[in-house]
C-alpha positions as CSV (number, residue, x, y, z in Angstrom):
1,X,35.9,-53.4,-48.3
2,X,37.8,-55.7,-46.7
3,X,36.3,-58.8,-45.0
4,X,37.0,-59.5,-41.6
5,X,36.4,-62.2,-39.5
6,X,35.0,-62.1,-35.7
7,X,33.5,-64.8,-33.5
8,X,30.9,-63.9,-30.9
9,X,30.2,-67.5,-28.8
10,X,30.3,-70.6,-30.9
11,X,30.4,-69.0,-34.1
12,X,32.1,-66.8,-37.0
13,X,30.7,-63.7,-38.6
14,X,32.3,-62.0,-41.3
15,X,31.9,-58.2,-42.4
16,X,28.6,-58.0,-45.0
17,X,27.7,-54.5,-44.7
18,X,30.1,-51.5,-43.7
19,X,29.0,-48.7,-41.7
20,X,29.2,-46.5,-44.8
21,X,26.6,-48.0,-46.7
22,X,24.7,-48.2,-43.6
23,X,24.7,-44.5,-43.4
24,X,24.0,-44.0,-46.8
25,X,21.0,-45.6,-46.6
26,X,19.6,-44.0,-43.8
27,X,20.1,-40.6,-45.1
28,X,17.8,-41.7,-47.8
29,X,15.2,-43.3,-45.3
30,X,15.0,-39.6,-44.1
31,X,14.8,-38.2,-46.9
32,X,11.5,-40.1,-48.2
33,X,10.4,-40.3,-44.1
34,X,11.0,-36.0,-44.0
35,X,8.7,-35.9,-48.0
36,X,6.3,-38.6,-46.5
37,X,5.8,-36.3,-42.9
38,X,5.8,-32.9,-44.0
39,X,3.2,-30.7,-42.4
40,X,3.1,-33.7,-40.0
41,X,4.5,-34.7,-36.4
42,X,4.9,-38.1,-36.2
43,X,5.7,-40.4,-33.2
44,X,9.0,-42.4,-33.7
45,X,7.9,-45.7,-32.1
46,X,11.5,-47.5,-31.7
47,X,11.9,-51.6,-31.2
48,X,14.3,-52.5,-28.5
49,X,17.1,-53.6,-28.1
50,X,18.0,-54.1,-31.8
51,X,16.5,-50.7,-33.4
52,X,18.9,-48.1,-31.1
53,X,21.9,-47.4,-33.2
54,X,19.7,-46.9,-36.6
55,X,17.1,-44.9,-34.6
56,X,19.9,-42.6,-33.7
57,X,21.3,-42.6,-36.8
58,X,18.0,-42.1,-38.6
59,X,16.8,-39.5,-36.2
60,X,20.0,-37.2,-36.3
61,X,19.0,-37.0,-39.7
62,X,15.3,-36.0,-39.6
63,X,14.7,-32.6,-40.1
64,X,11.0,-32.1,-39.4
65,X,9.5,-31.7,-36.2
66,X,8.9,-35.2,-34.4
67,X,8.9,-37.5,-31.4
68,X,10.4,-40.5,-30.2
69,X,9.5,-43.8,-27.7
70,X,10.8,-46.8,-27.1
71,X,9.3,-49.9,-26.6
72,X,10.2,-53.6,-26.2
73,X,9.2,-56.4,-27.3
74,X,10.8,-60.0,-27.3
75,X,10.5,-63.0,-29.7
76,X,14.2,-64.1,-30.3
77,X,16.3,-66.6,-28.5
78,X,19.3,-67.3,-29.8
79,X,19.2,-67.5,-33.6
80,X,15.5,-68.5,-34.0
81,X,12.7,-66.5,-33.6
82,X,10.1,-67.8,-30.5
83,X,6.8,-67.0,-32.6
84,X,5.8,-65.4,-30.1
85,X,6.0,-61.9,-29.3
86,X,5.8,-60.6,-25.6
87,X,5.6,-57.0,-24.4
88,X,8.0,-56.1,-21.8
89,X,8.2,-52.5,-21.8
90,X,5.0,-50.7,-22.9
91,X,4.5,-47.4,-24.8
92,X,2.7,-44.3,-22.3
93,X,2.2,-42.3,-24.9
94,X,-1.3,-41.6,-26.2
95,X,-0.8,-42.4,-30.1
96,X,-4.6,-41.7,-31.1
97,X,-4.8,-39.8,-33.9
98,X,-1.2,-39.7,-34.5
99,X,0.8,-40.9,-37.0
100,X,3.4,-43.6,-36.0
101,X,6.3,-44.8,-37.7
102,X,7.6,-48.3,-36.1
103,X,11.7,-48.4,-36.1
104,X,12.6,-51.8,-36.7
105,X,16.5,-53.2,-36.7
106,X,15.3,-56.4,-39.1
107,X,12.1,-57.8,-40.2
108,X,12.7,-60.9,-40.9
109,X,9.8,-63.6,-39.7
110,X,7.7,-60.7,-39.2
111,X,6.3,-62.1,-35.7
112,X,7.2,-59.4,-33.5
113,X,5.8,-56.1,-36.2
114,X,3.0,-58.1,-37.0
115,X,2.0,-58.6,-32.9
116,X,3.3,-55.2,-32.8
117,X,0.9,-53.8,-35.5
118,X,-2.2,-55.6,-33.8
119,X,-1.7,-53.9,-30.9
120,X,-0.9,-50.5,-32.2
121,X,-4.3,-50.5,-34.1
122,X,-6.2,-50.7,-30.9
123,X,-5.0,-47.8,-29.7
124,X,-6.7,-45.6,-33.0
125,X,-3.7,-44.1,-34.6
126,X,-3.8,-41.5,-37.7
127,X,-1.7,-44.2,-39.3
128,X,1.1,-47.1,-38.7
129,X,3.9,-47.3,-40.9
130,X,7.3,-49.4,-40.5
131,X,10.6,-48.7,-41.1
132,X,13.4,-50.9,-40.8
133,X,17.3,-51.1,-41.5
134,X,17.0,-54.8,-42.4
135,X,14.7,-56.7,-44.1
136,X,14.6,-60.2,-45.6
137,X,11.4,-61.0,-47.6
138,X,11.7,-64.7,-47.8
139,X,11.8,-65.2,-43.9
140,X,7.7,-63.1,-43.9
141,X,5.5,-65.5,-42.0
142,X,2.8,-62.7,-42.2
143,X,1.3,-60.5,-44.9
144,X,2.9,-57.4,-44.0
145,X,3.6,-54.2,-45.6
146,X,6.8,-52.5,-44.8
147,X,6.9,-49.3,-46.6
148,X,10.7,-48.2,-45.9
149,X,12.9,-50.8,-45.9
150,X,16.9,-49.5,-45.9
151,X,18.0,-52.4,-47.4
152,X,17.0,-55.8,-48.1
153,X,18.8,-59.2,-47.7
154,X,18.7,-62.8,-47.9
155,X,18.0,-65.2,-45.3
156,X,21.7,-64.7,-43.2
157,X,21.9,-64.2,-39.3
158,X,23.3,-60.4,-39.2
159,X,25.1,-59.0,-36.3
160,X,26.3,-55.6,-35.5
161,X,24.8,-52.7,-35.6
162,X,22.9,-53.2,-33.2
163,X,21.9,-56.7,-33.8
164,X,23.1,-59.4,-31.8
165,X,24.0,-62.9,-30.8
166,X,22.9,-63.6,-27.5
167,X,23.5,-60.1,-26.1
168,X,26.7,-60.0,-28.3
169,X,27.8,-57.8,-31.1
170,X,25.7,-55.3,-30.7
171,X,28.3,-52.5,-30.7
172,X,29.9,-52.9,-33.8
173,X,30.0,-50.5,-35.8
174,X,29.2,-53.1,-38.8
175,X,27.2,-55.3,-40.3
176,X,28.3,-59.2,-40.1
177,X,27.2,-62.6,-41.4
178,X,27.7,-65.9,-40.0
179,X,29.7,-67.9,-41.7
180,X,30.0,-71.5,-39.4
C-alpha cells in the first residue's frame, strides 16, 4: 500500500488501513456474528454517524435472518471525547427479549457503549453484545466487554470510513491517521 497524504481542516492524515483489509475483516465479523446467531434473529442496533459504512458492509454480508436500527448518540467534539454521552435519536423498537448486537465504528474511551449499554439493559434484552470496526484498548475508561472487535489499534485519531473530523472524512473509502 501506498501512503497517501490528505488534510481535512488544520490537519494531515495519512492512509493506515486500506479498504481491503477493511473488508476482510468484516467478512470474518460475519462469519463468527452468523455461528454466534444461528437459530437466532437478532436486532442490529447501529451507532450513528460513525457506524454506517461498516454496518452496510457488515450487513451485506450476514446471511441469517436479522434486523437493523439506528440510533444516535453524541459524546465527541472535535478530537476528544465529551464524557458524556447524549441521546439524540432514540431506538422504537421493543428489544425485550431480543438479542442485540451494538454496531460501533470505534470504541475507544468507551463513554458512549458504556452509557449505551446502561440504557439498553433497562429495556430487558435476551442479550447485548458489541461489535465494532475499531477498537483501541488503552483509551477504555470503563470495564467493558467487546466481544467482536474487527481490528484493534493504538491510541491514533482515525478518519475515513466513516469516521470523521469535524463532519469531515467520512466518505473515504479508507482508513487514515493523523500525522500533525
Amino acid at each position: 500500500m501506498n501512503p497517501r497524504t490528505i488534510t481535512l481542516h488544520d490537519c494531515s492524515f495519512s492512509t493506515y488501513i486500506c479498504e481491503e483489509e477493511i473488508i476482510a475483516r468484516i467478512v470474518m465479523l460475519a462469519e463468527q456474528l452468523d455461528q454466534a446467531y444461528a437459530g437466532k434473529t437478532p436486532l442490529f442496533l447501529a451507532v450513528l454517524n460513525g457506524s454506517f459504512m461498516f454496518t452496510a458492509d457488515l450487513l451485506k454480508r450476514i446471511s441469517i435472518p436479522c434486523e437493523v436500527s439506528f440510533i444516535r448518540l453524541a459524546s465527541y467534539q472535535d478530537m476528544h471525547s465529551t464524557g458524556k454521552v447524549k441521546e439524540i435519536l432514540g431506538l422504537n423498537e421493543d428489544i425485550s427479549g431480543r438479542h442485540v448486537i451494538v454496531l460501533e465504528d470505534i470504541v475507544d474511551t468507551g463513554h458512549t457503549v458504556h452509557g449505551l449499554l446502561k440504557q439498553l439493559a433497562d429495556r430487558g434484552p435476551a442479550s447485548v453484545e458489541v461489535a465494532t470496526l475499531l477498537m483501541k484498548p488503552e483509551c477504555l475508561q470503563h470495564e467493558l466487554e467487546v466481544k467482536y472487535v474487527a481490528k484493534t489499534i493504538p491510541n491514533d485519531f482515525v478518519v475515513g470510513y466513516g469516521l470523521d473530523y469535524n463532519g469531515l472524512g467520512r466518505n473515504l473509502r479508507d482508513i487514515y491517521k493523523i500525522v500533525s
